[in-house]
C-alpha positions in Angstrom: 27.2 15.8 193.9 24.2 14.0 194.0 25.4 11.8 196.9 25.7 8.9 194.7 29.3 8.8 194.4 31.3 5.3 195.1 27.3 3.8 194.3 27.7 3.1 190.8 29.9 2.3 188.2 29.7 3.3 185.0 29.7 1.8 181.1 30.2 3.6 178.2 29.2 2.2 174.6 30.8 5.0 172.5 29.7 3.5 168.9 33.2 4.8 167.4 32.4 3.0 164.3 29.7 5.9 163.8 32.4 8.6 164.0 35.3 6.9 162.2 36.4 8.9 159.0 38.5 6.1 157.0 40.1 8.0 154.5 41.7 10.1 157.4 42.5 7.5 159.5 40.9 9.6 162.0 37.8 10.1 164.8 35.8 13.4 163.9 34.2 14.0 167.5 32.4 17.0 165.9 30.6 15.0 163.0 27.4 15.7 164.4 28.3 19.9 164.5 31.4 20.9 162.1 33.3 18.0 161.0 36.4 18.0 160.7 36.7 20.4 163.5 38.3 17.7 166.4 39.9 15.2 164.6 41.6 12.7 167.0 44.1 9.7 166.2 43.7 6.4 167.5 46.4 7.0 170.3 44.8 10.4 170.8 41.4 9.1 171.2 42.7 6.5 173.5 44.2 8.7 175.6 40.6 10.7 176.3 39.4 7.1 177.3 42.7 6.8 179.7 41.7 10.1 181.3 37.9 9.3 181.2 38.8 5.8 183.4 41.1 8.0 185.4 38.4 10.6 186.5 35.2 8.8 186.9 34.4 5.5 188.6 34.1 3.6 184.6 33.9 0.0 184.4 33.0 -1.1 180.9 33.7 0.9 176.8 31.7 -0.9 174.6 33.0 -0.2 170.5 35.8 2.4 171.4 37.2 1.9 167.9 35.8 1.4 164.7 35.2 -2.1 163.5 37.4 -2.1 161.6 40.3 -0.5 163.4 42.0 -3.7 165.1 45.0 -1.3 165.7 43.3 0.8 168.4 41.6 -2.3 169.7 44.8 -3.6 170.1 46.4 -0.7 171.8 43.1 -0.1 173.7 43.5 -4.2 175.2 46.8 -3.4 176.2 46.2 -0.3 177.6 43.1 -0.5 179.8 41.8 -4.2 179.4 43.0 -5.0 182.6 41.4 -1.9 184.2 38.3 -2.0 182.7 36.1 -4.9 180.5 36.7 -3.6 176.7 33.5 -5.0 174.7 33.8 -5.6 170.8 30.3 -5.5 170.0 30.6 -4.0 166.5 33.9 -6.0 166.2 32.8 -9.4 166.7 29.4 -9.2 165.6 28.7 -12.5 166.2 30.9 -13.2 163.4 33.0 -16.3 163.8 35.8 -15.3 161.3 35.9 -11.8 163.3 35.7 -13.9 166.7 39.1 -15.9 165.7 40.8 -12.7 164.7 39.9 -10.7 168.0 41.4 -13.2 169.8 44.5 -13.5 167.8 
């Protein structure tokens, strides 16, 4: 350790919209390397976040899910919302219509 632990907290913005593979209904982790390779489901992916927030001091997962994908924003909300703040950067994009929906 670098003798920083219990010193800071931790925010992740994960960009999921960047590694969201539609006609799969899936998130390729390895589209950088050989996609396809580690394809995760919503609840799948959401469960790496659960383990992430168990293991490390994180406070904040900015765009865990695709824009799109108001499922796993859904499931994420319920999940960890009241462990950690959940921001919907890509989601809302200061788009009123989106705005009303999120909050729906």
């Amino acid at each position: 350790m670098a003798g920083h632990q219990g010193k800071i907290d931790i925010g992740l913005d994960c960009a999921s919209s960047e590694f969201w593979v539609p006609e799969k209904q899936k998130y390729d982790l390895d589209f950088k390397g050989t996609p396809g390779q580690t394809l995760l489901s919503k609840k799948e992916l959401l469960e790496r976040y659960a383990g992430f927030c168990q293991n490390y001091n994180i406070v904040s997962i900015e765009d865990p899910f695709d824009q799109d994908d108001w499922e796993g924003w859904n499931m994420i909300t319920e999940t960890l919302g009241k462990k950690v703040q959940i921001v919907g950067d890509d989601l809302l994009v200061t788009n009123l219509k989106r705005i009303e929906m999120a909050v729906k």
